[in-house]
N, C-alpha and C positions, 0 to 999 in steps of 0.2 A: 504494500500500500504506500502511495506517496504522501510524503507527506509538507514536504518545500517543491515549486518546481523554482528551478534560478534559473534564467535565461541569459545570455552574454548580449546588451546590447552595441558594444562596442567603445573604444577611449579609455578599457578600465572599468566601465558601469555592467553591474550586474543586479537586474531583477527580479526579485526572489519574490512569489507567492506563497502565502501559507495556505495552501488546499481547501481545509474545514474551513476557515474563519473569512479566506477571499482576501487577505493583509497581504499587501506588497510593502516592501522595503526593496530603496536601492542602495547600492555599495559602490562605492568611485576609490580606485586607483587615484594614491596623490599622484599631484601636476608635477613633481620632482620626476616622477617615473614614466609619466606621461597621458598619465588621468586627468580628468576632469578635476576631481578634489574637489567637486559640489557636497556629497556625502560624504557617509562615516565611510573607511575601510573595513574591509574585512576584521584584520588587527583590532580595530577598535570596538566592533561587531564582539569581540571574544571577548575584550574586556567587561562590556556590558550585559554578556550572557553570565561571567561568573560572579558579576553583583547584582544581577537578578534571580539567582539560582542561591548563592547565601542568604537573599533579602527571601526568598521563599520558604527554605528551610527555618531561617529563623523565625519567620511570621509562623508558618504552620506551627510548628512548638509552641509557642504563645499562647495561640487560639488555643491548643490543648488542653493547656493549663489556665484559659480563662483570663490572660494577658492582654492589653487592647497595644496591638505592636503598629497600628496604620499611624501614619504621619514616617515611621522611621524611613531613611533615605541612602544613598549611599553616592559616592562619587567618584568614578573612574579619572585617572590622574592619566599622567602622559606614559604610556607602553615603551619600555625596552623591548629594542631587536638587537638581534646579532645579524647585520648582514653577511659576514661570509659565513655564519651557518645557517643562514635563514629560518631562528627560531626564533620564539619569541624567549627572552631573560629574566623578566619583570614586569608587575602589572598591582602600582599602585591604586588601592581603592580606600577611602574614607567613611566607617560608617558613621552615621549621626542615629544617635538613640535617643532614649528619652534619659533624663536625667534622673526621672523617679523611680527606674528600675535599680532595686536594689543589688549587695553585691552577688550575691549568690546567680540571680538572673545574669546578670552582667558577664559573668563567668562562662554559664550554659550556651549565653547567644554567642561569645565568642568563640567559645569551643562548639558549636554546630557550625558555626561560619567554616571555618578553622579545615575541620572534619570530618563535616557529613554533605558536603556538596561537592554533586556527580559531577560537575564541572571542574570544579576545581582539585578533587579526585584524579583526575584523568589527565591534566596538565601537571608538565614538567617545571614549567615556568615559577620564576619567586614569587609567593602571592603576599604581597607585602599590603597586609591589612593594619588598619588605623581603626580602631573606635573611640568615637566621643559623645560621650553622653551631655545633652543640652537640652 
């Protein structure tokens, strides 16, 4: 079953549907490489899926426990590459908590962040996480 179709439109740009929902996202090749650089890149595509994948994990536990986690946010910072290995090195992210979460919480959300997302499971890369409770 599909479930993204991504089509190459040319320049760098690639059109990605998501099937069920009918969501396209486009992705541009920076203008260094010879993209458009209208959009995100890929690269930064990856960033966003692994602070949307801790912000999930940690919301879900929450709810679990009767926690009201909305409002929390997170902020993907500027990605480390290697280019002669063309991997990604680093991939700063910021989360913003609440400040009323006690420490014990504080603990758990960081250590699900930390540990229990498939994303960031699956990467090699440093996931150089920040939490700040405000």
């Amino acid at each position: 079953m599909t479930i993204t179709k991504a089509i190459y439109q040319g320049k760098g740009r690639v059109e990605a549907t998501h099937v069920r929902s009918a969501v396209t996202i486009n992705t541009d090749a920076g203008k260094a490489v010879g993209g458009l650089g209208e959009n995100q890149n890929p690269v930064e595509l990856l960033g966003n899926a692994l602070a949307a994948c801790a912000l999930t994990m940690m919301g879900l536990r929450a709810e679990r426990s009767d926690v009201d986690f909305s409002g929390c946010y997170a902020e993907v910072g500027e990605i480390e590459e290697d280019i002669q290995t063309f991997t990604i090195t680093r991939i700063p992210i910021t989360f913003h908590l609440k400040a009323s979460f006690d420490e014990k919480q504080r603990k758990k959300f960081e250590h699900i962040a930390l540990k229990t997302c498939f994303v960031g499971n699956t990467l090699t890369a440093k996931k150089d996480f920040t939490f700040v409770y405000e």
